[in-house]
C-alpha positions as CSV (number, residue, x, y, z in Angstrom):
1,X,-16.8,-20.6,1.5
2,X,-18.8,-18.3,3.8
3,X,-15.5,-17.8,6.3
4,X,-13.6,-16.7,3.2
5,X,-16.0,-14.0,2.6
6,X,-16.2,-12.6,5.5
7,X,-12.7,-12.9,6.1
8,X,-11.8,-11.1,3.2
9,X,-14.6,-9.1,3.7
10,X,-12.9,-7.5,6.8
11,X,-9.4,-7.9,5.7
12,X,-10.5,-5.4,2.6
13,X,-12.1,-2.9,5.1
14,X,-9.6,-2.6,7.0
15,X,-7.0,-2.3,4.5
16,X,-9.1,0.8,3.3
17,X,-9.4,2.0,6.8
18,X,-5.9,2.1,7.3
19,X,-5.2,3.7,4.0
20,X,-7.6,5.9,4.4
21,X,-5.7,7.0,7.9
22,X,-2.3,7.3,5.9
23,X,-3.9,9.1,3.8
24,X,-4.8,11.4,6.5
25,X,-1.8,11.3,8.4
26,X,0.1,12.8,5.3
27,X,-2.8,15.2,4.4
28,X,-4.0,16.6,7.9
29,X,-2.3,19.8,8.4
30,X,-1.3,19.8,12.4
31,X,0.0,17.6,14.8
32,X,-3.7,16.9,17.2
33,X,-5.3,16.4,13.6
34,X,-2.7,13.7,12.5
35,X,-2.6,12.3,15.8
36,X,-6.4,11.7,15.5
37,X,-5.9,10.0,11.7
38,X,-3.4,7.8,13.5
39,X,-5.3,6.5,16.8
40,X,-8.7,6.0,14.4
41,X,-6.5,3.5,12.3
42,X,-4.6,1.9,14.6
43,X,-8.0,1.2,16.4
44,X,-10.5,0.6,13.3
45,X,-8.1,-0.8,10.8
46,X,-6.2,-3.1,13.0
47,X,-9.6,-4.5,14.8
48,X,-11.0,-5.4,11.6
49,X,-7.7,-6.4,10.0
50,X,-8.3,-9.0,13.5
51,X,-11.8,-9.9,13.0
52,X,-10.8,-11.0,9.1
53,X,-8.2,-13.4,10.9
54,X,-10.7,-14.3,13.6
55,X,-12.3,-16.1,10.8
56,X,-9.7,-17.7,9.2
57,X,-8.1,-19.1,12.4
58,X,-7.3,-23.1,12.4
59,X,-8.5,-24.0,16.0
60,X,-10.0,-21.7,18.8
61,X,-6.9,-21.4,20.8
62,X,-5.7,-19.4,18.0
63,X,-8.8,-17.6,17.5
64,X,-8.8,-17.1,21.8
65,X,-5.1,-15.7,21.0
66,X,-6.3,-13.1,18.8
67,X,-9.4,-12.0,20.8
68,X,-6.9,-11.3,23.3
69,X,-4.9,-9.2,20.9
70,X,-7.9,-7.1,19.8
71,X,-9.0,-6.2,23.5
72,X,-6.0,-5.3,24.1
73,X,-5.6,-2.6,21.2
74,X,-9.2,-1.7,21.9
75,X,-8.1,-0.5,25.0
76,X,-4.3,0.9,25.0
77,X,-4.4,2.1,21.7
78,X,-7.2,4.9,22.0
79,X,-5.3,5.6,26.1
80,X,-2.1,6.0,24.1
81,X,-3.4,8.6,21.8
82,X,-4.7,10.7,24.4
83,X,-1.9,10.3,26.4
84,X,0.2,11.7,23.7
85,X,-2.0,14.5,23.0
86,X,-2.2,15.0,27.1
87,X,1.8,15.5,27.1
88,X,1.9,17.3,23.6
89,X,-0.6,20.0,25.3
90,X,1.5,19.9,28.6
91,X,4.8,21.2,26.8
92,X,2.9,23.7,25.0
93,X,1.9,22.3,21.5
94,X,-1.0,24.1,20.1
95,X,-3.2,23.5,18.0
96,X,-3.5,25.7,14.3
97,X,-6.3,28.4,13.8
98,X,-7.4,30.6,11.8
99,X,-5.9,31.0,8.5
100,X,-3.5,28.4,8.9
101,X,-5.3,25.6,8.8
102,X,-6.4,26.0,5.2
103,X,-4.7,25.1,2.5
104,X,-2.4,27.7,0.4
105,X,-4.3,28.3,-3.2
106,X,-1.7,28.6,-6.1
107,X,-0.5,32.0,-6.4
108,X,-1.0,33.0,-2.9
């Protein structure tokens, strides 16, 4: 009964999490921003989205399996990210400032 709700404990924050990054990912208004919602969900949400299954697993060579699968995301997701940003800034992309990062009022 305890594993249930901790499992479902986790599995609910990191639905939220990665909501909460789509959420941002549609909102955010440049590409570095939205990049940033994206790598934060990919890491939070799908780590404990993992530790939620950790507890649920039937035998501990599953539960090894899925260790393995979060240390691997733990590592490569937030090095992908950067290395995305690395090449976006390497062909040019800029960032937004000023004026443009706020968002138009009606009537403006």
């Amino acid at each position: 009964m305890i594993r249930n709700i901790l499992s479902w404990g986790f599995f609910l924050a990191g639905g939220i999490s990665v909501v909460s990054g789509a959420i941002g990912i549609v909102r955010f208004p440049d590409f570095y921003t939205r990049l940033h919602a994206a790598g934060v969900t990919d890491t939070g949400g799908a780590e404990l989205i993992l530790i939620g299954m950790l507890f649920q697993a039937p035998t501990w060579i599953v539960a090894v399996k899925i260790l393995f699968i979060g240390f691997f995301l733990f590592f490569t997701s937030p090095v992908a990210t950067h290395a995305i940003a690395h090449a976006a800034w390497m062909v040019g992309f800029r960032p937004l400032e000023g004026p443009e990062l706020r968002y138009k009022e009606e009537g403006e």
